[in-house]
C-alpha positions as CSV (number, residue, x, y, z in Angstrom):
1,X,64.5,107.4,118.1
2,X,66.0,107.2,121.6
3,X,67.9,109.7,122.6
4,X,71.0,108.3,124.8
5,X,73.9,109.1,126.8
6,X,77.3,107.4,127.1
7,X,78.9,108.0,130.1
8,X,82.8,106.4,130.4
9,X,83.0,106.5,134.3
10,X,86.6,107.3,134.8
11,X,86.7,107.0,138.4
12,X,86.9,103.1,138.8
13,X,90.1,103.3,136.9
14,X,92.4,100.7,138.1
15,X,96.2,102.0,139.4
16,X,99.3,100.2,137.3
17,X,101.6,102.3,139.5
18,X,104.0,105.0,138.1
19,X,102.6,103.9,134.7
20,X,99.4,105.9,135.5
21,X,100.6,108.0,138.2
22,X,100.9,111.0,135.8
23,X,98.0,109.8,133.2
24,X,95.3,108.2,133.2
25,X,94.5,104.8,132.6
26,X,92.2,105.8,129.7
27,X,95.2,107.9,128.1
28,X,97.2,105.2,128.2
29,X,98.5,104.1,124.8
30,X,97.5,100.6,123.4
31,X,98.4,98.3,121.0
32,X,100.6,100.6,119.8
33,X,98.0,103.7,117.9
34,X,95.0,103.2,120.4
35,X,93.9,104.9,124.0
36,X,91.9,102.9,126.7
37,X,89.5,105.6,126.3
38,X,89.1,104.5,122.4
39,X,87.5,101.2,122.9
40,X,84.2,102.6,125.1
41,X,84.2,105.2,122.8
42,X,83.9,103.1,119.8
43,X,82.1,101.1,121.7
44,X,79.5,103.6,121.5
45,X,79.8,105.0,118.5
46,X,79.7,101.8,116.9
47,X,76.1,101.4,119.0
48,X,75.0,104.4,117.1
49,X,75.6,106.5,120.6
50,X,76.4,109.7,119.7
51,X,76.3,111.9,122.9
52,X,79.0,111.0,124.9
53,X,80.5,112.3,128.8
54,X,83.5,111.6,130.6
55,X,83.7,111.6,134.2
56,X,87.5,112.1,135.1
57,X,88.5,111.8,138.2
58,X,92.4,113.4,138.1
59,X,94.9,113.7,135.1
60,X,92.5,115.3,133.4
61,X,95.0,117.0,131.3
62,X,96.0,113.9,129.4
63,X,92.2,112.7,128.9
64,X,91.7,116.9,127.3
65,X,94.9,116.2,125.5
66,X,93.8,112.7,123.8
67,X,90.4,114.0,123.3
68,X,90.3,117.0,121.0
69,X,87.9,115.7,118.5
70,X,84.9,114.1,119.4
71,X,84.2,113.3,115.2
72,X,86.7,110.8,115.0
73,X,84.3,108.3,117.0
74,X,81.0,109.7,116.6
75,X,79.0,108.4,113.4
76,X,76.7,111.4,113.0
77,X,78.1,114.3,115.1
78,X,75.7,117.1,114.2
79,X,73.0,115.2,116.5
80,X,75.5,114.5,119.3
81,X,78.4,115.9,121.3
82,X,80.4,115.1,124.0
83,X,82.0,116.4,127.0
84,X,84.3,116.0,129.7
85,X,83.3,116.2,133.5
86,X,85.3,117.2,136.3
87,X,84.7,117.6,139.9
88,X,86.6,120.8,140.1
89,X,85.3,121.5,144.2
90,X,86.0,117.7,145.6
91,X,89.3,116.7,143.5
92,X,92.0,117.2,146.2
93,X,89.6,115.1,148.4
94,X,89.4,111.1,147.5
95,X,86.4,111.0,149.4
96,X,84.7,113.1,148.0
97,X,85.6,112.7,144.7
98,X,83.3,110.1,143.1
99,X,81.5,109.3,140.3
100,X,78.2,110.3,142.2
101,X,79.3,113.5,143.4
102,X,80.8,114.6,139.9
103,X,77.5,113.6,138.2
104,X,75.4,116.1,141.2
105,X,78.2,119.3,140.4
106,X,77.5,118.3,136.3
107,X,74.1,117.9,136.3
108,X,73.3,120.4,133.9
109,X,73.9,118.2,131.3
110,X,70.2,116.3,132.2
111,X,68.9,119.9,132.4
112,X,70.1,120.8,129.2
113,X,69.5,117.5,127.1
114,X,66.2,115.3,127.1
115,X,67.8,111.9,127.8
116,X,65.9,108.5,128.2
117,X,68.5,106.3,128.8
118,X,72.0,106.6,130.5
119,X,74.9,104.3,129.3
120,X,77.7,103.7,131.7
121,X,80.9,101.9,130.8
122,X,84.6,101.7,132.6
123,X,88.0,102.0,130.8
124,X,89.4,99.0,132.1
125,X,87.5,96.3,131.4
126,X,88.2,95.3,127.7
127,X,85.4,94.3,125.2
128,X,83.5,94.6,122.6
129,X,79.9,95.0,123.0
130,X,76.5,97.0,120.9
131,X,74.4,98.3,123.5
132,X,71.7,98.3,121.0
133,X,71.4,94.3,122.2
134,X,71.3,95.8,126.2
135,X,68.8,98.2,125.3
136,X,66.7,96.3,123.9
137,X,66.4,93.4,126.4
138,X,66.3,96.7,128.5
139,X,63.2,98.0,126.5
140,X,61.5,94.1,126.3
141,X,62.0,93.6,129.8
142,X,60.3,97.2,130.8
143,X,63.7,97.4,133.1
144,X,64.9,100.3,135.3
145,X,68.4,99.4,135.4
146,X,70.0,96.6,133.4
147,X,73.6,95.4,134.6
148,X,76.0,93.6,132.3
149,X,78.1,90.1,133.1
150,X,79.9,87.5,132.0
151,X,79.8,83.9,133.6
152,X,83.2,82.4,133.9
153,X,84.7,79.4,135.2
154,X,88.2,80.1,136.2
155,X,87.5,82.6,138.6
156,X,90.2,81.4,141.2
157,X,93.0,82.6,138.5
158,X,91.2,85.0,136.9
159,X,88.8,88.5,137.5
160,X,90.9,88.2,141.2
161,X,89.7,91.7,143.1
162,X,86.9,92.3,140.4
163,X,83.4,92.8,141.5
164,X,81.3,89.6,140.9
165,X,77.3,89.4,141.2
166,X,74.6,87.5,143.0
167,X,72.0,86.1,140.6
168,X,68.6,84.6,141.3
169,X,66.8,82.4,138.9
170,X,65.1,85.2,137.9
171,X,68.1,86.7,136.3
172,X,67.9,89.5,139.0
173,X,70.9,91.1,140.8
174,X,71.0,90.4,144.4
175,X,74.0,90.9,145.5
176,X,77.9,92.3,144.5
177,X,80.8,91.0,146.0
178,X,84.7,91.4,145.3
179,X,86.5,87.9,143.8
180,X,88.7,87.0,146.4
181,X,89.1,83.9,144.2
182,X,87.5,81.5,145.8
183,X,85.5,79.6,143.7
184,X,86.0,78.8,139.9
185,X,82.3,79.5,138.8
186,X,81.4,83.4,139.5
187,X,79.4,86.0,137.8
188,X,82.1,89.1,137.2
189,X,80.8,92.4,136.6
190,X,81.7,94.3,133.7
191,X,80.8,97.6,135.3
192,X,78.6,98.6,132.6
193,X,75.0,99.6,133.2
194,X,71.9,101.0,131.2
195,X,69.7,103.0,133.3
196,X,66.6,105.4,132.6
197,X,67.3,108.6,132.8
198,X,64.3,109.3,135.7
199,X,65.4,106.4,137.9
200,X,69.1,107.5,137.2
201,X,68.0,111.3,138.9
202,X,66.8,109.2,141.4
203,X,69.9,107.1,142.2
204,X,71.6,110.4,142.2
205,X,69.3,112.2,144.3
206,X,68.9,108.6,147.0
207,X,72.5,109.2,147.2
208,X,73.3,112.7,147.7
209,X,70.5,112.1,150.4
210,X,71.9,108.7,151.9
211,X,75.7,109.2,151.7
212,X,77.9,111.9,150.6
213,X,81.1,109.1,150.0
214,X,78.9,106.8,147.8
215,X,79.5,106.0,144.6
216,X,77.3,104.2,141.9
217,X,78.6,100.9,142.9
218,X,78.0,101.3,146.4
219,X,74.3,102.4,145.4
220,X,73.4,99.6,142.8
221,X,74.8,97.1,146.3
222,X,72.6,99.0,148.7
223,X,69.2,98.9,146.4
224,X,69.9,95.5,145.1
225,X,68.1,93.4,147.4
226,X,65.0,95.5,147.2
227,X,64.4,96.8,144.0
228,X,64.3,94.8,140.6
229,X,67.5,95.0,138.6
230,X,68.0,93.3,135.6
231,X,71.2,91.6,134.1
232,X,72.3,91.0,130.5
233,X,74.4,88.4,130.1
234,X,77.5,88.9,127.9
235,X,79.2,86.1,125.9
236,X,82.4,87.6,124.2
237,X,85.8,88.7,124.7
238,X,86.4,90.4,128.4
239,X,89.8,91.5,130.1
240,X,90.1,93.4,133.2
241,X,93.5,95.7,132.8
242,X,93.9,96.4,136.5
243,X,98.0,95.9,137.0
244,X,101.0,96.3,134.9
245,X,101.1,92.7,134.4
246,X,98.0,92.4,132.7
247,X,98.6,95.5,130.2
248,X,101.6,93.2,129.1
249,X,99.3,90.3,129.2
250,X,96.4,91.4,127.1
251,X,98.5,93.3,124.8
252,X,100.5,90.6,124.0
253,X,97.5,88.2,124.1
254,X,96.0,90.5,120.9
255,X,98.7,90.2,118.9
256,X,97.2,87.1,118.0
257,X,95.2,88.3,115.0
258,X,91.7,85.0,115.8
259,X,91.6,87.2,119.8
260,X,92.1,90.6,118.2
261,X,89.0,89.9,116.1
262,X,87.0,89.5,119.3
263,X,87.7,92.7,119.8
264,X,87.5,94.5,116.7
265,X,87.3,93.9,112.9
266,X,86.0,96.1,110.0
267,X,82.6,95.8,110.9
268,X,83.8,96.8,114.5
269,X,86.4,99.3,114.2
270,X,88.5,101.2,117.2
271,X,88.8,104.6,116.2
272,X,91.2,107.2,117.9
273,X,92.9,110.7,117.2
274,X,95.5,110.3,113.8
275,X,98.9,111.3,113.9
276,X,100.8,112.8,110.8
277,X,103.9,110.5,111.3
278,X,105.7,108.9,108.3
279,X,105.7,105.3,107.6
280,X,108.2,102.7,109.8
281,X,111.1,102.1,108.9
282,X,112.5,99.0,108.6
283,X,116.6,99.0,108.2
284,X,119.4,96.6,107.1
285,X,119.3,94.3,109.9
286,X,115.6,94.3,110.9
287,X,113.7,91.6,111.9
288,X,110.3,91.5,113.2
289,X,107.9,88.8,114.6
290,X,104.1,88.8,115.3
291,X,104.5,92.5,116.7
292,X,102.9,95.7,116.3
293,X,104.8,98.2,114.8
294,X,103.6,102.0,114.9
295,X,104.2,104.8,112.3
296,X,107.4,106.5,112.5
297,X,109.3,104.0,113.9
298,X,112.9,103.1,112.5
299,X,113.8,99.2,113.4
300,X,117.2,97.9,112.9
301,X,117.2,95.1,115.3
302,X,115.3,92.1,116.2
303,X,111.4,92.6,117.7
304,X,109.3,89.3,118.6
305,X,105.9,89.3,120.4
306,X,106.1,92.8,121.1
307,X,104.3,96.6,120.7
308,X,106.2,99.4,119.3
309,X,104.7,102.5,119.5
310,X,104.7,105.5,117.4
311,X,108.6,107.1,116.3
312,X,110.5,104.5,118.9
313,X,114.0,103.8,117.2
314,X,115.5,100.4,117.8
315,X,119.2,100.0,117.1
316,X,121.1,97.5,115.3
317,X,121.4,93.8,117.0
318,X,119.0,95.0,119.5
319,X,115.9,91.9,120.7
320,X,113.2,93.4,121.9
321,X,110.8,90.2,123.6
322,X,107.4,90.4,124.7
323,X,107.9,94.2,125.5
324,X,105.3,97.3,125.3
325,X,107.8,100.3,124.2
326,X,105.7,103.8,123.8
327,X,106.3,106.1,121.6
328,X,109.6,108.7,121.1
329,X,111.9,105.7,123.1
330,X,115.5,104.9,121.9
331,X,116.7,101.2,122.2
332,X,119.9,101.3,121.5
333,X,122.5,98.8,119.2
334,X,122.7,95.4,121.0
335,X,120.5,95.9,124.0
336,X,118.0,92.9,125.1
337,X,114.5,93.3,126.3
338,X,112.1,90.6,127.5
339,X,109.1,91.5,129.5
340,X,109.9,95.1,130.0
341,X,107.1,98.1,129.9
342,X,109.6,101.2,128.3
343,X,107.7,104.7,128.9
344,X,107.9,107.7,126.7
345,X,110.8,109.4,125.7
346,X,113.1,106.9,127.4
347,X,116.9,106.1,126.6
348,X,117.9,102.5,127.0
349,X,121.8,102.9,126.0
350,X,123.9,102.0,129.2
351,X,122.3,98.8,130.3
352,X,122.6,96.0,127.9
353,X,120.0,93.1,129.0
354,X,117.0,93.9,131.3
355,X,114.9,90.8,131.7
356,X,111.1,90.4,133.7
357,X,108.6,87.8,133.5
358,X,105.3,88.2,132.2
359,X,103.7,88.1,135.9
360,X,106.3,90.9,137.1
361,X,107.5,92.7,134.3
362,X,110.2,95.4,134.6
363,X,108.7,99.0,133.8
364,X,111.1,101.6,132.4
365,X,109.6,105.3,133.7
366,X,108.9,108.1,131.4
367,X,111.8,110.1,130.2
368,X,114.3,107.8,132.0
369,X,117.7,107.5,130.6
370,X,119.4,103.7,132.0
């Protein structure tokens, strides 16, 4: 049996603003009970993965606080375990403080562990995917590094500022490139990799050697064009959550319940930490529309298209409208939503109508009271 690691590289997270300014992206609640973080996780768990790392890059404290038991996604945890990496000597320094160089202060974890193949997935690209498939093309093919795509053909609107990837006919990767939209037709990257351990050292080692700022990306562009990597092509469900537009947007997107299945199903579960809260609520004047409603809300008011999170209280004759509100918020009686992101622990009592688009919705901060 294989032995394999998981590693959910952290660093490529993608900045929402103030959102994630104090969190990270992978802590960041979705639909409603689940973390960014969940869906790699599950990911590999699902893939029978069961040794897992994280490389953080800040906000570690909200990554520690999501993650305080590593059973809930792990299918057989007495053979696994997982951990969470941290480049305590380069974190004040951006340059420094990459995915390469946290791997090179953490690698005691190949020292201590008899790896053969390193699995590498981000936070913000959204799918579902067994790895067991990318192994084993990995395994057929005798590859060194396998790197996972998806052709798409509306690449103009779509994946804009995402890496995309030079093919040959050989199915080899010869290039990566950022979408500047362009062209309809492009090959975006899902930032997802499976290496073997040996030529992984390596890359770590060729890097630590060539470049102190580089990170895995900028290795995999460098050795490209001379050495044979391998690409899996990937056919299913793929979002990139890289703006506050697009959390909206996909969230709101899975609320249909034929794209949710894409994602997951019972076959394919996302598993995350429980809360004991009590069930929702729903009062006199409730009314609620193809949304998803958390436990321990209370909702007296009208909710369409929307995510309520966990213990959020919305008052009577309230619409809430294609709005993400997280958990502990207060909507008070008669106030209108419509494309608004509410934080945490927010009040919404003075203002009466607050109204964004789906391209530029309004975001509420954590803890405001408006």
């Amino acid at each position: 049996m294989n032995r394999i690691l998981g590693i959910i590289n952290l660093h490529n997270e993608k900045d929402l603003g103030e959102i994630t300014s104090k969190r990270s992206l992978g802590s960041l609640t979705f639909l409603g009970r689940y973390s960014f973080c969940d869906i790699p996780l599950s990911n590999f768990g699902n893939s029978k993965i069961n040794s897992t790392a994280i490389l953080v890059k800040k906000n570690i404290r909200s990554i520690i606080r999501h993650i305080d038991d590593f059973r809930v996604y792990s299918e057989n945890s007495k053979l696994g375990s997982s951990v969470t990496l941290f480049n305590e000597k380069s974190a004040n320094n951006d340059l420094y403080n990459t995915d390469i160089n946290n791997l090179l202060e953490n690698k005691w974890i190949f020292d201590e562990n008899d790896f053969d193949y390193v699995v590498i997935a981000p936070t913000h690209m959204i799918y579902r995917l067994n790895f067991q498939d990318v192994i084993h093309q990995h395994q057929l093919l005798k590859s060194d590094i396998t790197v996972c795509y998806k052709k798409i053909e509306n690449g103009k609107k779509e994946f804009t500022n995402s890496d995309a990837y030079l093919i040959d006919e050989n199915n080899h990767l010869k290039g990566i490139y950022i979408n500047k939209g362009t062209e309809n037709k492009i090959n975006v990257s899902m930032e997802t990799y499976v290496i073997n351990t040996t030529k992984f050292l390596e890359i770590l080692d060729f890097a630590n050697r060539t470049s102190q700022f580089f990170t895995l990306r900028d290795v995999l562009k460098y050795i490209c064009t001379t050495l044979e990597i391998d690409t899996y092509k990937y056919e299913g469900y793929l979002r990139s959550i890289d703006s506050l537009s697009s959390y909206l947007k996909c969230s709101l997107e899975l609320l249909d319940s034929s794209v949710l299945s894409q994602l997951m199903n019972d076959n394919w579960p996302i598993n995350t930490k429980t809360h004991d809260t009590p069930p929702t609520r729903y009062l006199e004047y409730a009314d609620v529309k193809n949304s998803f409603i958390s436990n321990g809300a209370i909702i007296d008011g009208k909710v369409e298209n929307s995510v309520i999170c966990r213990s959020v209280k919305i008052g009577k004759n309230a619409i809430i409208k294609n709005s993400i509100i997280l958990s502990d918020s207060i909507i008070s009686e008669g106030v209108k939503l419509e494309n608004v992101v509410v934080d945490k622990n927010c009040k919404i009592i003075h203002i009466k109508s607050l109204k964004g688009s789906k391209n530029r919705p309004i975001y509420i901060k954590q803890g405001d009271i408006v």
